[in-house]
C-alpha positions as CSV (number, residue, x, y, z in Angstrom):
1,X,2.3,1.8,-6.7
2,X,1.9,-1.7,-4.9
3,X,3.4,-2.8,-1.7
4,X,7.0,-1.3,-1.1
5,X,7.7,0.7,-4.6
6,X,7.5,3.6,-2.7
7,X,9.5,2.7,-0.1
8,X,11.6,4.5,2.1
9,X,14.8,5.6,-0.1
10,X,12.0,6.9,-2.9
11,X,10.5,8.9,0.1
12,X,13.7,10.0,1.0
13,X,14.0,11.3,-2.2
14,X,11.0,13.2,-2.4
15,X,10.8,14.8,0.8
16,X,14.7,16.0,0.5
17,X,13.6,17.9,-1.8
18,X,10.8,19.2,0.3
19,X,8.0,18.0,-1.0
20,X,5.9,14.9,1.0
21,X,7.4,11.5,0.4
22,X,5.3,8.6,1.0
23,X,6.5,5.0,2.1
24,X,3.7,2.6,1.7
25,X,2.9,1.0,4.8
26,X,1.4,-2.5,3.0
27,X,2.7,-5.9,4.4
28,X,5.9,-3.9,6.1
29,X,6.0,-6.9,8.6
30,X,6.8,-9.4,5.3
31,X,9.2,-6.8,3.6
32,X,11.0,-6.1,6.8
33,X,11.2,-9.4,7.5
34,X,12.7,-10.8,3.8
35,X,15.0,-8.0,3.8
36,X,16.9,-9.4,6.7
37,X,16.7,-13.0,5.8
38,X,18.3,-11.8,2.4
39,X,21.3,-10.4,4.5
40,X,20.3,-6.7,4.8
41,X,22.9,-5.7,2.3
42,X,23.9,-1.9,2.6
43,X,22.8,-2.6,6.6
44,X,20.0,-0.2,6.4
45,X,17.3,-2.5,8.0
46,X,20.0,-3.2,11.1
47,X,20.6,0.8,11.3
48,X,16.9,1.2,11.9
49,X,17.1,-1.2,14.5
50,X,19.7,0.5,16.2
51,X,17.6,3.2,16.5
52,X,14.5,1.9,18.2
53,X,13.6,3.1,21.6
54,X,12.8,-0.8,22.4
55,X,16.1,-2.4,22.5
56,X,15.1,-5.7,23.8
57,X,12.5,-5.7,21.1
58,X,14.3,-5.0,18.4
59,X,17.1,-7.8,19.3
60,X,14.6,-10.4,19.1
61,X,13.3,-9.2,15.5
62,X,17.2,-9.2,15.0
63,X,17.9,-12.5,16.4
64,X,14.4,-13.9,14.6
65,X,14.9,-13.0,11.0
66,X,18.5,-11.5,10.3
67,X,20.7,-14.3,8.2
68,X,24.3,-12.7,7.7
69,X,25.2,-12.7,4.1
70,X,21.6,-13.3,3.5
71,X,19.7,-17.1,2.8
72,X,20.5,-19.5,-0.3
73,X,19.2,-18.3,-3.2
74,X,16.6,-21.4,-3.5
75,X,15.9,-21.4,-0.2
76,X,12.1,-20.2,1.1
77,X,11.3,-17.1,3.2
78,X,10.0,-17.7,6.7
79,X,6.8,-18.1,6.8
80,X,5.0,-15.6,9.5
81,X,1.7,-16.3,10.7
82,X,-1.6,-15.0,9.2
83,X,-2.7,-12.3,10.4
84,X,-5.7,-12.6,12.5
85,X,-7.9,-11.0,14.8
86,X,-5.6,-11.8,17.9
87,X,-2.4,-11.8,16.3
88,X,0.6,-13.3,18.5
89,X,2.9,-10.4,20.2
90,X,5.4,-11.8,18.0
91,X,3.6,-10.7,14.5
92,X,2.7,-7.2,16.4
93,X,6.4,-6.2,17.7
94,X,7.4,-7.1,13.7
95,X,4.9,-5.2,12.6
96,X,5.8,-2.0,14.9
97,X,9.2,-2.1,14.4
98,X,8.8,-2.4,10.7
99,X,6.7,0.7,10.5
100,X,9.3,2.6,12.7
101,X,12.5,1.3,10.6
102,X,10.7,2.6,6.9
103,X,9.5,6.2,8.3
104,X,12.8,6.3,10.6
105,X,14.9,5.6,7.3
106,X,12.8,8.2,5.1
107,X,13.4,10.8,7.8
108,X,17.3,10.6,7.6
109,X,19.3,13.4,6.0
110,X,16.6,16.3,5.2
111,X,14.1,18.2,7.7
112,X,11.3,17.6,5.7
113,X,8.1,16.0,6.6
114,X,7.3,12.0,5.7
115,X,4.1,10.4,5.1
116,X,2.6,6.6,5.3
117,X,-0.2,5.2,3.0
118,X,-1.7,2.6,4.3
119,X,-5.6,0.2,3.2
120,X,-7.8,0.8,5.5
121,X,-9.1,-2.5,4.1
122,X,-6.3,-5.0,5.4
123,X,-7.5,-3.7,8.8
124,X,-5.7,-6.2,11.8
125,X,-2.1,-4.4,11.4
126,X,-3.1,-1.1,11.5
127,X,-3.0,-0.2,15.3
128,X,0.8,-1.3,15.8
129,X,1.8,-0.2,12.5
130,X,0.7,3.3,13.4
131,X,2.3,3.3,16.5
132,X,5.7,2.2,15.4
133,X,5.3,4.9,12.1
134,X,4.4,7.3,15.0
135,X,7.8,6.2,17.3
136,X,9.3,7.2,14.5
137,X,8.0,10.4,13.8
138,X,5.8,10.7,10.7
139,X,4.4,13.7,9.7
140,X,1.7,12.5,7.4
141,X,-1.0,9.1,7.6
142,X,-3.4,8.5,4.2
143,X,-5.7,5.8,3.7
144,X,-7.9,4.7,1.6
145,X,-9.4,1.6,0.0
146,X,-12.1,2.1,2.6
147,X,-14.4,4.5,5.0
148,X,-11.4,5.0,7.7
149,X,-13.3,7.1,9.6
150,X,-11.8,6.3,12.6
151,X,-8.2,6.6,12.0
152,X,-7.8,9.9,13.6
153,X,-9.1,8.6,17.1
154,X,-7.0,6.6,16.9
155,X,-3.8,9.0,16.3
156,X,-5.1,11.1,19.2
157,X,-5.1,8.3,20.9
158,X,-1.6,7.0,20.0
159,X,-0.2,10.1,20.5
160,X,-0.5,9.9,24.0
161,X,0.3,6.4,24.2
162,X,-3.1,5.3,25.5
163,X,-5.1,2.0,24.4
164,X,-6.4,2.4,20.8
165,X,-9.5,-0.3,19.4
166,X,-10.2,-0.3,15.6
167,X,-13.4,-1.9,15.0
168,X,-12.5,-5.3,12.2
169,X,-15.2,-5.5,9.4
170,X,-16.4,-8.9,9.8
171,X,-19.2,-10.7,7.3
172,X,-22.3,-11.6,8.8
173,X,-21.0,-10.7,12.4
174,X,-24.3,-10.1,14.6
175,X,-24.7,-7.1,16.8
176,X,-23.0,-9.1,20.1
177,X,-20.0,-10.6,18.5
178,X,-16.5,-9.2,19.8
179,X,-15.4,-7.9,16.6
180,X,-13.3,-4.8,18.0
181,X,-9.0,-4.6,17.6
182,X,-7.2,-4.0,20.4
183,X,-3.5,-2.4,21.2
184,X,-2.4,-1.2,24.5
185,X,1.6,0.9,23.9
186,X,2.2,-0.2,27.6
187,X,2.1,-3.7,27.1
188,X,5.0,-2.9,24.1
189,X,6.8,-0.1,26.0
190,X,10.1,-1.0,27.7
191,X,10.6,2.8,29.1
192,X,8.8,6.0,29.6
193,X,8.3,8.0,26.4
194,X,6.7,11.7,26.1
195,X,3.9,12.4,24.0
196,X,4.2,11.6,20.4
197,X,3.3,14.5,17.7
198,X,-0.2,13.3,15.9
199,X,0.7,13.2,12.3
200,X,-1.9,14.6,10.0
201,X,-4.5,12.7,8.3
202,X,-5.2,12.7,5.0
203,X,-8.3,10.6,3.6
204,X,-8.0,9.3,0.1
205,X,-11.9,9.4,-1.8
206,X,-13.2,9.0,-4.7
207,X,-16.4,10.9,-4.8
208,X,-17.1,14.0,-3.2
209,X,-19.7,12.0,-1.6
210,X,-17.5,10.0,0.4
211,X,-15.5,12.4,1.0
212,X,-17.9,14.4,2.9
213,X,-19.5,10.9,4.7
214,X,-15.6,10.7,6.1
215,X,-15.0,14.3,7.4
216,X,-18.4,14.3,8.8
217,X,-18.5,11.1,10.3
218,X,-14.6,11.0,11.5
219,X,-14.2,10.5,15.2
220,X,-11.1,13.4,15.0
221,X,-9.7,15.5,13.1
222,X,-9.2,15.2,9.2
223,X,-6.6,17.4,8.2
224,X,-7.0,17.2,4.0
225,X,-8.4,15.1,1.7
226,X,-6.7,13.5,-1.5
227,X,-9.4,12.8,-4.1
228,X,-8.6,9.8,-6.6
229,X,-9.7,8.7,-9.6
230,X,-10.4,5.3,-11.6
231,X,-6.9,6.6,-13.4
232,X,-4.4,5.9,-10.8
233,X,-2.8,2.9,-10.3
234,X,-3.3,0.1,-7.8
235,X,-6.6,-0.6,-6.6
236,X,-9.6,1.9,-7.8
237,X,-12.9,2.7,-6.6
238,X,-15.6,0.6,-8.8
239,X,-17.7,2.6,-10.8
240,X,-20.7,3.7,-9.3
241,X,-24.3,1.8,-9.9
242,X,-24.0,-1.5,-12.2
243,X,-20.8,-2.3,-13.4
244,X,-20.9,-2.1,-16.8
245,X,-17.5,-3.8,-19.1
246,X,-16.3,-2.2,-22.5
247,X,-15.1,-4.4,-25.6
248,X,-11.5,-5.3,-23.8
249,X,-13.5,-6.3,-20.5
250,X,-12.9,-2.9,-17.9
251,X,-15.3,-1.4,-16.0
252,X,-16.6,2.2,-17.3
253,X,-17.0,4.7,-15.5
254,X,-19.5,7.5,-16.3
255,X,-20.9,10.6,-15.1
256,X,-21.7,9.5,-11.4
257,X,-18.2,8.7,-11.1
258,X,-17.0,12.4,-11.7
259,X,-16.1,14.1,-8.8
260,X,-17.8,17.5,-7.6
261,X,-14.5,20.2,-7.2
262,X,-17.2,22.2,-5.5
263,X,-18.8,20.2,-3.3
264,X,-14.7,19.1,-2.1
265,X,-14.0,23.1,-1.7
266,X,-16.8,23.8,0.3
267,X,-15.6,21.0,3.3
268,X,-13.3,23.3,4.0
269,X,-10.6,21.3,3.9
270,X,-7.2,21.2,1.6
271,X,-7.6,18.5,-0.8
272,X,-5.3,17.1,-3.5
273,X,-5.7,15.5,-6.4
274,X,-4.6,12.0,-8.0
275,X,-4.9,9.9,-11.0
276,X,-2.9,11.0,-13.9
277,X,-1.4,14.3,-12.6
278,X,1.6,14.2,-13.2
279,X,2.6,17.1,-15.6
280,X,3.2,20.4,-15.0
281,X,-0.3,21.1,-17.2
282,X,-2.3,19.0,-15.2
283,X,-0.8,20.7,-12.0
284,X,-1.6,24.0,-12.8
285,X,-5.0,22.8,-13.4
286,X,-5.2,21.3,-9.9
287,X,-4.1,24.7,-8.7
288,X,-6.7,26.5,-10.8
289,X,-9.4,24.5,-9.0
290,X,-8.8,25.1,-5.9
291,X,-6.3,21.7,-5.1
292,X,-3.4,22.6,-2.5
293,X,-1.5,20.1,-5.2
294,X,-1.4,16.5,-6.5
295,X,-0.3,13.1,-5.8
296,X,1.5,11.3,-8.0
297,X,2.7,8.2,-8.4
298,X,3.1,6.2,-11.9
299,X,6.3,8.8,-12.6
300,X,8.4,8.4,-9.3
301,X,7.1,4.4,-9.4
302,X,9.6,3.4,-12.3
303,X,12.4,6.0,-11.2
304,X,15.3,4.9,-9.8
305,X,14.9,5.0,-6.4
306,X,11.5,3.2,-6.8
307,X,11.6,-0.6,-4.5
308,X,10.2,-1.9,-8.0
309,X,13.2,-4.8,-9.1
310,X,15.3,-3.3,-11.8
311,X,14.0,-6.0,-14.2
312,X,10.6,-4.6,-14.1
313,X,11.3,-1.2,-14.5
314,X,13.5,-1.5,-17.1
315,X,11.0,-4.5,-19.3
316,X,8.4,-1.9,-18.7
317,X,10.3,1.3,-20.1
318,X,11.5,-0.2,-22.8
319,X,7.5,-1.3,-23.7
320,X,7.4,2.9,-23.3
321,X,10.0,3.6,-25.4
322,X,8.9,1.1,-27.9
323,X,5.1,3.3,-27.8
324,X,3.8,-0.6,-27.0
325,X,3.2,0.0,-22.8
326,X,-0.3,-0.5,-22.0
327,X,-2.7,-0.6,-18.6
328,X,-5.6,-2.8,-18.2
329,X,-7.9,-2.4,-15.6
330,X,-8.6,-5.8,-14.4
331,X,-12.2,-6.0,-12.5
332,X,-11.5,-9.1,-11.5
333,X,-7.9,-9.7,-10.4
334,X,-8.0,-8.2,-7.0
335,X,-9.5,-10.5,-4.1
336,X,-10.9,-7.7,-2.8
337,X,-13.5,-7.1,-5.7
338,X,-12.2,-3.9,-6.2
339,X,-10.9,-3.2,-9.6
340,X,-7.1,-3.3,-9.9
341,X,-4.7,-1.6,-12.1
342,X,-2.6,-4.2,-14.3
343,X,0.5,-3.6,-16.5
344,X,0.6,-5.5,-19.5
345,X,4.0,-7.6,-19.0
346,X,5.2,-11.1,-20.3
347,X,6.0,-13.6,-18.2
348,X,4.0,-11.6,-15.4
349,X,0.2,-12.5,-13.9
350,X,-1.0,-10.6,-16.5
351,X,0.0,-13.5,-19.1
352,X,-2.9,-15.8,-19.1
353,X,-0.7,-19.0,-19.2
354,X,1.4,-17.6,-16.0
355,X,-1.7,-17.1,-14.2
356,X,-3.0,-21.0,-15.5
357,X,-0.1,-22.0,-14.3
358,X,0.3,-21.0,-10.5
359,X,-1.6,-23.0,-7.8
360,X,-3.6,-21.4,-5.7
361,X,-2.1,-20.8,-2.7
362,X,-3.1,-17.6,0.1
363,X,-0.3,-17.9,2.9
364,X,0.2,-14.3,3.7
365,X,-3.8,-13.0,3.9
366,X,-3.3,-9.3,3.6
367,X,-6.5,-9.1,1.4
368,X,-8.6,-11.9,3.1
369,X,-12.3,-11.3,4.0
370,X,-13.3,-12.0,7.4
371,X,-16.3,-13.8,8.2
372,X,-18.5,-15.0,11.0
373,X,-18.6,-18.9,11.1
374,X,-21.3,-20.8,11.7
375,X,-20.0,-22.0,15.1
376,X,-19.8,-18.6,15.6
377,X,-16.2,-17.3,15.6
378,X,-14.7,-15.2,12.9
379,X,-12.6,-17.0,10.2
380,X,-11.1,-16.1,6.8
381,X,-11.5,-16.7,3.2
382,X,-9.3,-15.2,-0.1
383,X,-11.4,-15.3,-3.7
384,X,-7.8,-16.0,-4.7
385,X,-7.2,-19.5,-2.2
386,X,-8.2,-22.6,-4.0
387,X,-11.6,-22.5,-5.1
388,X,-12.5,-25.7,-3.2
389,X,-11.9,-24.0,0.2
390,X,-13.3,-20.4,-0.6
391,X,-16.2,-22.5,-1.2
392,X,-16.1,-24.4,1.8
393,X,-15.8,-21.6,3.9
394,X,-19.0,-19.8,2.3
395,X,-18.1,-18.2,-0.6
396,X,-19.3,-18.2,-4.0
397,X,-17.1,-20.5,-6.5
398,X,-18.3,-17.0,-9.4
399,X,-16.2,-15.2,-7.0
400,X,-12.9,-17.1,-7.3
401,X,-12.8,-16.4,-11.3
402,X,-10.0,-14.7,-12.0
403,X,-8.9,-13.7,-8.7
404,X,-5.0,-13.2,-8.7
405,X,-2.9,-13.5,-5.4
406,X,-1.8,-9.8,-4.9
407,X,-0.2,-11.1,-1.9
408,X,2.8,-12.7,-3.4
409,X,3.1,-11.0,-6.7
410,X,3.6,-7.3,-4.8
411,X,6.4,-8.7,-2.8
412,X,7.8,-10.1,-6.1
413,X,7.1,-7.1,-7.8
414,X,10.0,-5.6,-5.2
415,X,12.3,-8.8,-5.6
416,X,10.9,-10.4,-2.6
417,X,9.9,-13.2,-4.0
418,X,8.8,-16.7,-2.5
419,X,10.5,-19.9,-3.6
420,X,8.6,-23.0,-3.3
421,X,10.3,-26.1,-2.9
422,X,13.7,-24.8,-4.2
423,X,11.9,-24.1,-7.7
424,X,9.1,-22.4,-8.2
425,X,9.1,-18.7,-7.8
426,X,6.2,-16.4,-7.7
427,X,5.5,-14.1,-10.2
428,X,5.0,-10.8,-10.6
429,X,1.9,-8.4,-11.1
430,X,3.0,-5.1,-11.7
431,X,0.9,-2.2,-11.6
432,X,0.6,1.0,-12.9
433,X,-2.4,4.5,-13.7
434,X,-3.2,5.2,-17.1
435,X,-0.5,7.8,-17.8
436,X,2.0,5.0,-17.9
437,X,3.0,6.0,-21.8
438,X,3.9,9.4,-20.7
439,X,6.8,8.2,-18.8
440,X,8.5,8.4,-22.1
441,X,9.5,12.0,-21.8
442,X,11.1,11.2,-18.8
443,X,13.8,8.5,-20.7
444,X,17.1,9.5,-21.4
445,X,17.7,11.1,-25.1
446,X,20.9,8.8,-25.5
447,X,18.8,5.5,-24.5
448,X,18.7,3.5,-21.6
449,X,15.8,3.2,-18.8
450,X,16.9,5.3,-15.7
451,X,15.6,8.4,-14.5
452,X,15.8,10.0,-11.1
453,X,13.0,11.0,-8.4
454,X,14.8,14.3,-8.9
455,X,14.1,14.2,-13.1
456,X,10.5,14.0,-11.7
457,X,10.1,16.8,-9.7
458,X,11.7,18.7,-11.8
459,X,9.8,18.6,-15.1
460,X,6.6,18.3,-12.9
461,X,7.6,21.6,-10.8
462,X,8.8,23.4,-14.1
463,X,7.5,27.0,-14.5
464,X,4.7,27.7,-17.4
């Protein structure tokens, strides 16, 4: 869905109704952070805070980033620094209290288990932001967008608040390079807490292949699998062996790409599955092949309890209604050289003269590669920074074609958008799987462009 759509009132939502909402755990510290400068209206943020088992902590994230009755409206977002392989103790505590404050929010009201998805390829936040999802009590971790093989040592180890390392993928590093995250809970803790409960993990693949490389190389247990495919929105897998473009310039995917049902159902494991399943039809036919379920995400992602800005949503179903909604996959936007998912929306990054027109810029570096530097040490480079320094710092000028800043346009997808200089705003990059059309069933008969999570559920749980 991108970074907070799914955020903690549509995972509210969902898992209220007892089935597993999921808050996206992307660039939480950033989100946490710009909701407070904008005021915290409604006071949910604050609430969260006053529930944190580290007071002190949470008073100076208060006393840090909360504005009362929010910033001027042409006035920039505080910057926070980049994240890097020793990030300051004041990007971690943001970072863990922001994890705790989405999944403590999702949990309120309902008994029902809540999840967290995170990337296992925007690796430096992952150790505090599991601990503070953890403080809080969530039921559920997936990731994906990577081999996170080692994500459930890590919950073991969390769960008994012990020190937890995550090893940071690092270009060119050479066998005696220190290359290895660290978090310690005691240096965070301000009292004595009992263990936490390990939350299950749930590995996202796209091959049956890699699915079976992660459960049988995991250093703990993998409690289910969720098995995607180049339909769902976001980032996708590239298609296997040479990438190969069609007439409007995506990749195609052929038969190597096709997942083996089989070869999932004999790990032994429950699995779900993802990319456009998101009828009652393609459901049953999950069911019928062994899937404990689905995931879904296009339908709930332009509901109303989505984080996506009104303006979006409602530009984008009216492209539904109008049959003229379409999905590109971009092979090129992402900085990650993963393909990305890219709804087709004026005034957006998907407008060629939008794109032309914003400078380069990469000051938040969620999707940054690290590398090892001549001297040495281990710096970072964006395919989406100007092309000048990606250059400079090793890359490969072919590399910065077309790369987009996901960064900034997610947040603004969410209306979290940066100002520069009082007048330039970022814009958006909305994205969306390939069943984006079918949304139109879910439009009310009398017109207009809102829908509930509950609507959702509904027609997707409705019997044959």
């Amino acid at each position: 869905m991108g970074a907070g759509v799914s955020d903690w009132r549509l995972a509210r939502a969902v898992s209220s109704r007892g089935q597993l909402g999921v808050v996206s755990g992307t660039a939480l510290d950033q989100i946490f952070a710009r909701r407070l400068q904008d005021g915290d209206p409604g006071g949910a943020m604050r609430r969260g805070l006053d529930h944190f088992p580290f007071p002190a902590m949470a008073e100076r994230i208060r006393r840090a980033y909360y504005v009362s009755g929010g910033k001027a409206p042409d006035a920039a977002y505080q910057s926070l620094p980049l994240p890097a392989k020793d990030n300051p103790r004041a990007l971690q505590e943001l970072c863990l209290v922001a994890n705790f404050v989405e999944v403590w929010l999702a949990r309120q009201g309902h008994g029902h288990p809540v999840g967290i998805n995170y990337l296992e390829t925007i690796q430096i936040p992952h150790l505090p932001s599991l601990y503070g999802a953890m403080l809080a009590g969530v039921g559920c971790v997936l990731m994906g967008a990577g081999i996170p093989t080692r994500i459930p040592g890590v919950l073991d180890a969390l769960a008994r608040h012990q020190p937890a390392s995550y090893g940071l993928q690092v270009t060119g590093a050479q066998p005696d390079d220190d290359t290895t995250l660290q978090f310690d809970p005691a240096d965070f803790q301000e009292c004595e807490l009992p263990p936490l409960a390990r939350p299950r993990f749930f590995a996202i693949a796209s091959s049956h292949v890699l699915a079976a490389s992660i459960v049988q190389r995991a250093n703990g247990r993998v409690d289910g699998l969720i098995v995607e495919g180049p339909t769902a929105g976001g980032h996708n897998a590239p298609p296997r062996g040479a990438l190969r473009l069609d007439a409007a310039g995506e990749p195609i995917y052929g038969d190597r790409d096709r997942v083996d049902l089989e070869r999932v159902r004999a790990l032994g494991l429950p699995f779900w599955l993802a990319g456009e399943y998101g009828t009652p039809e393609r459901l049953r036919q999950a069911l019928a092949a062994g899937a404990a379920g689905v995931q879904v995400g296009t339908p709930f992602a332009f509901c109303s309890e989505s984080g996506l800005a009104r303006r979006s949503r409602h530009a984008i179903l009216a492209g539904v209604a109008a049959g003229a909604a379409r999905v590109a996959t971009d092979p090129r936007a992402s900085p990650t050289h993963f393909p990305f998912k890219v709804v087709q929306l004026p005034g957006s990054l998907s407008d060629a003269a939008v794109y032309a027109a914003r400078p380069r810029i990469c000051d938040l570096g969620y999707l940054r590669e690290a590398y090892r530097t001549p001297e040495g040490e281990i710096g970072f480079r964006c395919a989406a920074e100007p092309a000048s320094t990606y250059v400079a710092k090793g890359g490969a000028l072919a590399d910065t074609l077309g790369r987009k800043c996901l960064c900034n346009a997610l947040l603004a997808n969410i209306g979290l958008a940066q100002r520069r200089n009082g007048q330039r705003t970022e814009p958006r990059l909305v994205t969306a799987g390939n069943g984006l059309a079918d949304l139109a069933r879910f439009l009310p008969a009398g017109g207009g462009w809102e829908y509930s999570a509950g609507d959702v559920l509904r027609a997707l749980l409705a019997p044959a």
